[in-house]
C-alpha positions as CSV (number, residue, x, y, z in Angstrom):
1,X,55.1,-83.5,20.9
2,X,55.8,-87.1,22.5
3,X,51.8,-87.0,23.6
4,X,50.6,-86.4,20.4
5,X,53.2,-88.7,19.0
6,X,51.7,-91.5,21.5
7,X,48.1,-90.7,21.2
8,X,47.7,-91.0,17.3
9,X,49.8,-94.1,17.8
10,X,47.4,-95.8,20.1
11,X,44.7,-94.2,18.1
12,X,46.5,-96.4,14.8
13,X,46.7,-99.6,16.8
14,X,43.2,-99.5,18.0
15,X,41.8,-98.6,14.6
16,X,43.8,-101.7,13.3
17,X,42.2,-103.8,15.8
18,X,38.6,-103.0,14.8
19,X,39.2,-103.3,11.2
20,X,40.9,-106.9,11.5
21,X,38.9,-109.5,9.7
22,X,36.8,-111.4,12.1
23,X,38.3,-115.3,10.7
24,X,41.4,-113.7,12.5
25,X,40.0,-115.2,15.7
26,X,37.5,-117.3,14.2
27,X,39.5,-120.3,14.3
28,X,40.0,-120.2,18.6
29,X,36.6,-118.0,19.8
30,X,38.9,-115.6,21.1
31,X,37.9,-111.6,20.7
32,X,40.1,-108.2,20.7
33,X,40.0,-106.4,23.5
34,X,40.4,-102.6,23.8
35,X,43.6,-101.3,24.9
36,X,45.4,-104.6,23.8
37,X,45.3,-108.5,24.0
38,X,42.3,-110.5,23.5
39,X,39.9,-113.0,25.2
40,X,39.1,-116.9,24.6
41,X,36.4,-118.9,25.8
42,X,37.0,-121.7,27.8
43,X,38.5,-125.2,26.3
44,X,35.5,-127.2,24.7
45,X,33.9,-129.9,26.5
46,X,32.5,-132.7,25.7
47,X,29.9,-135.6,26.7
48,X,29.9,-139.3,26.0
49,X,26.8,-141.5,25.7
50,X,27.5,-145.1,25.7
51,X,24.4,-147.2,24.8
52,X,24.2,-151.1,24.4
53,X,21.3,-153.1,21.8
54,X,18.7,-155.0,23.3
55,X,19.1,-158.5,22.2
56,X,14.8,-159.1,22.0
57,X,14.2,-155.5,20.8
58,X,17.2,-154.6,18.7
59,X,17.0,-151.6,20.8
60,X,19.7,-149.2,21.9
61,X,19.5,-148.4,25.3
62,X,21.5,-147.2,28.5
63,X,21.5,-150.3,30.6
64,X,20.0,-153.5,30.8
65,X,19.0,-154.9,33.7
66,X,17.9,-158.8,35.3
67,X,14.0,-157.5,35.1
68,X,13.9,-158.0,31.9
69,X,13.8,-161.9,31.0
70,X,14.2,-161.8,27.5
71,X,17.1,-158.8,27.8
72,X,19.6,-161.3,28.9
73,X,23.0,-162.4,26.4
74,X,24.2,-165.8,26.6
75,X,27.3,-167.7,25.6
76,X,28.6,-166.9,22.1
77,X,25.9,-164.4,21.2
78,X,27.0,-160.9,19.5
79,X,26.5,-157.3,21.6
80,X,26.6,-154.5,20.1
81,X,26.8,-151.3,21.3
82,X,27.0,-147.2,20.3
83,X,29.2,-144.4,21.6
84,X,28.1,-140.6,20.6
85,X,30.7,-138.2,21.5
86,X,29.2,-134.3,21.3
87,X,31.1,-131.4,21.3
88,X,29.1,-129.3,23.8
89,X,30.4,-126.0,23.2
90,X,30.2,-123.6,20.2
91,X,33.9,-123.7,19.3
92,X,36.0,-126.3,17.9
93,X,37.9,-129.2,19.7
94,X,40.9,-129.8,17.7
95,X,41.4,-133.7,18.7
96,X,39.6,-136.3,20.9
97,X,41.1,-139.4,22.1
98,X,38.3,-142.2,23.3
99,X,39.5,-145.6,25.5
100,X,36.5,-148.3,25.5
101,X,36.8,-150.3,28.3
102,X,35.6,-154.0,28.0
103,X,34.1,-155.9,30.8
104,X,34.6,-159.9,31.8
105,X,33.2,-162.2,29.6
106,X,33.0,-160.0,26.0
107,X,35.5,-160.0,23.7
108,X,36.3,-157.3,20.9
109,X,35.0,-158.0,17.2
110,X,35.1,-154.8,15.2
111,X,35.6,-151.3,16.1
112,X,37.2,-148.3,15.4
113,X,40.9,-147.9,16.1
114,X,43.2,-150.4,17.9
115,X,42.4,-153.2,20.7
116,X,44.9,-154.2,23.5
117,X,43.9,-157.4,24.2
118,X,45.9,-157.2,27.6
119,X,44.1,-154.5,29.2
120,X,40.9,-155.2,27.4
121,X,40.9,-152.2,25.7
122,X,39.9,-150.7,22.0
123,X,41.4,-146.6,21.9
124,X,40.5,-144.9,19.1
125,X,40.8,-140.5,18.2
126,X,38.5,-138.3,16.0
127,X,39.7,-134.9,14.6
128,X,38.0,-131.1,14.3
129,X,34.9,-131.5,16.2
130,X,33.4,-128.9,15.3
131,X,31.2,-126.8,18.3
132,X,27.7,-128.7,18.5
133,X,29.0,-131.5,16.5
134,X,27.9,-135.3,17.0
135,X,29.9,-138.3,15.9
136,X,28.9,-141.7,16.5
137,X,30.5,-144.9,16.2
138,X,29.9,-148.7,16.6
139,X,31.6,-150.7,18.6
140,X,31.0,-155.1,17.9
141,X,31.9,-157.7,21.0
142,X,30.6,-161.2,21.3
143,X,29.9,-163.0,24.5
144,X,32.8,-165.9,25.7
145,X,32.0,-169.6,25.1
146,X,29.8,-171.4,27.7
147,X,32.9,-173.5,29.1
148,X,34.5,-169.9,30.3
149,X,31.5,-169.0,32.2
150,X,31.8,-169.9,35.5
151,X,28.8,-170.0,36.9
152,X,25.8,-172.4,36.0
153,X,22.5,-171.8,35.5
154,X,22.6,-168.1,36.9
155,X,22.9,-164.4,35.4
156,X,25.7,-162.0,35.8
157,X,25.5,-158.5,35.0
158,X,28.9,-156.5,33.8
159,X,29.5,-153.0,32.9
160,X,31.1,-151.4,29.8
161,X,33.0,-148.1,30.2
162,X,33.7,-145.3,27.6
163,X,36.2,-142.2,28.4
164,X,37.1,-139.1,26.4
165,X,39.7,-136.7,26.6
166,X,40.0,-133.3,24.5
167,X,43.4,-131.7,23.5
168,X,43.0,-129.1,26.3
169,X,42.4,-131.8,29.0
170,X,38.7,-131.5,29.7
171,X,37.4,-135.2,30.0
172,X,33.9,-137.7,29.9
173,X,32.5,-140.8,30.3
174,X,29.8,-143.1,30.6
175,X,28.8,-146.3,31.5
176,X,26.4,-149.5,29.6
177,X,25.3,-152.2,31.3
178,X,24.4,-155.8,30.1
179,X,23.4,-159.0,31.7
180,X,25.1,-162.3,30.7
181,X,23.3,-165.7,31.1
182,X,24.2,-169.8,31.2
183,X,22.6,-172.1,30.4
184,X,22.9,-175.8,31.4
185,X,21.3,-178.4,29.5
186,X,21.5,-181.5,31.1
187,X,22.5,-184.6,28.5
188,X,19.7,-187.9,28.1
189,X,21.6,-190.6,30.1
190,X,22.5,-193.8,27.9
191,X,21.8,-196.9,29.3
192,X,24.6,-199.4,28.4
193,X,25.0,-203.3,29.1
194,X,27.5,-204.7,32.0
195,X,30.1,-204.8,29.0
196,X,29.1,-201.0,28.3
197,X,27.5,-201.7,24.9
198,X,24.4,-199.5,24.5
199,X,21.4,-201.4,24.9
200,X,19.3,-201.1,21.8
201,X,15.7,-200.4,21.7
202,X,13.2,-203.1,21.0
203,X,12.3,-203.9,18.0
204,X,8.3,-202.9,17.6
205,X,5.9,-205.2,16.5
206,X,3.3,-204.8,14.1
207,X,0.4,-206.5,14.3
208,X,-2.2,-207.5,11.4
209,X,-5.9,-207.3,12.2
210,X,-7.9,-210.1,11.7
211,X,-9.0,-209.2,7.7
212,X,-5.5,-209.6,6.9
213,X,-3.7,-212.1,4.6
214,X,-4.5,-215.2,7.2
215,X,-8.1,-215.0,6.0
216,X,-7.5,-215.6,2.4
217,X,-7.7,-219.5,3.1
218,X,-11.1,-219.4,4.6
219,X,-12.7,-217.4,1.7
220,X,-11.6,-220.1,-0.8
221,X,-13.8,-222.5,1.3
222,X,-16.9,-220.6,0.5
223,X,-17.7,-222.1,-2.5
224,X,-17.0,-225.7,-1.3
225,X,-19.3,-225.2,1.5
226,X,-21.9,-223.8,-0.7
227,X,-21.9,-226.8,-3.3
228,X,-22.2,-229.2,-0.4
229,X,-25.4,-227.5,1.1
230,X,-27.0,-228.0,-2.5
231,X,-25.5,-231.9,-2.8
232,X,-27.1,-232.2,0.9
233,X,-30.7,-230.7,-0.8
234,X,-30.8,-232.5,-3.6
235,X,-30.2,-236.0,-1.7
236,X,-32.9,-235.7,1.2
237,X,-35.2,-235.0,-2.0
């Protein structure tokens, strides 16, 4: 009597297993298995694609590089850059946290979360991505002034670095590359006096041709010369 007692007992629970709604363990991946207990996919992972805008172009791209002359920043110019976090997997990621790493010589304009100015930092989170979901987001930084640039007349190149971590640990990142450039102009010396007065340019001088106003006086002979030449005619006659 205990058997049969046992059997159509397991026979209920299994019965009750097959029946149970599927959004049961929708929500995790996980599926029954027979006999008892269930099985879940691994924790979703993720990948992170960091990309920086090509100052000529406009441009997104993975890296810039010195080969490029026109892909170089200089002091005081804006950068901006993308970061697409995709959930690789077919089930959801509960949580996300990102950290944006900022290199020497940018410094953070607008972005998503919170910056730490002390570690150079912006961290930011993003909720529920769902499996085969893309998010993007925009991240602004502008290049320092000229006078907090060290180096003159040459080109350094610095790296941006993005990291992600899911709620169940699994982890990403990705790097972006930009080159930064200064450039020196050299200042038109002023040439000063031994008192240190700036010695003024001369003054130019114009010159009027010869038809100018200094010829008015000899046309107004014409007619005197003319009434001579007749008096002179008239008298040898």
């Amino acid at each position: 009597m205990k058997k049969v007692f046992n059997l159509i007992l397991t026979g209920a629970i299994f019965s009750l297993i097959l029946i149970a709604p599927k959004s049961a363990f929708a929500d995790d991946g996980c599926t029954p298995v027979y006999g008892g207990g269930q099985t879940c996919p691994p924790p979703g992972n993720i990948t992170i694609d960091k990309t920086v805008q090509n100052p000529q172009s406009g441009i997104f791209v993975d890296n810039l590089t010195t080969n490029d002359p026109k892909s170089k920043y200089s002091a005081g110019q804006i950068v901006n850059f993308k970061i697409v976090i995709t959930n690789t997997t077919g089930t959801n990621i509960p949580s996300v946290s990102v950290k944006d790493v900022f290199p020497s010589y940018l410094t953070f304009v607008s972005g998503n979360g919170s910056f730490d100015s002390n570690k150079n930092t912006l961290t930011f989170s993003l909720s529920n991505l769902n499996g085969g979901q893309t998010q993007t987001f925009n991240v602004q930084a502008k290049v320092v002034d000229g006078a907090n640039i060290p180096f003159n007349n040459g080109v350094v190149c610095v790296v941006n670095q993005a990291f992600g971590t899911t709620s169940g640990g699994q982890t990403a990142q990705d790097n972006s590359q930009l080159c930064i450039q200064k450039i020196t102009v050299t200042p038109t010396p002023v040439v000063t006096t031994k008192g240190g007065l700036p010695v003024a340019p001369a003054p130019k001088i114009i010159a009027t041709p010869a038809t100018g106003p200094e010829m008015l006086p000899l046309i107004g002979l014409i007619p005197t010369g003319i009434a001579g030449f007749i008096l002179r005619r008239k008298i040898n006659k």
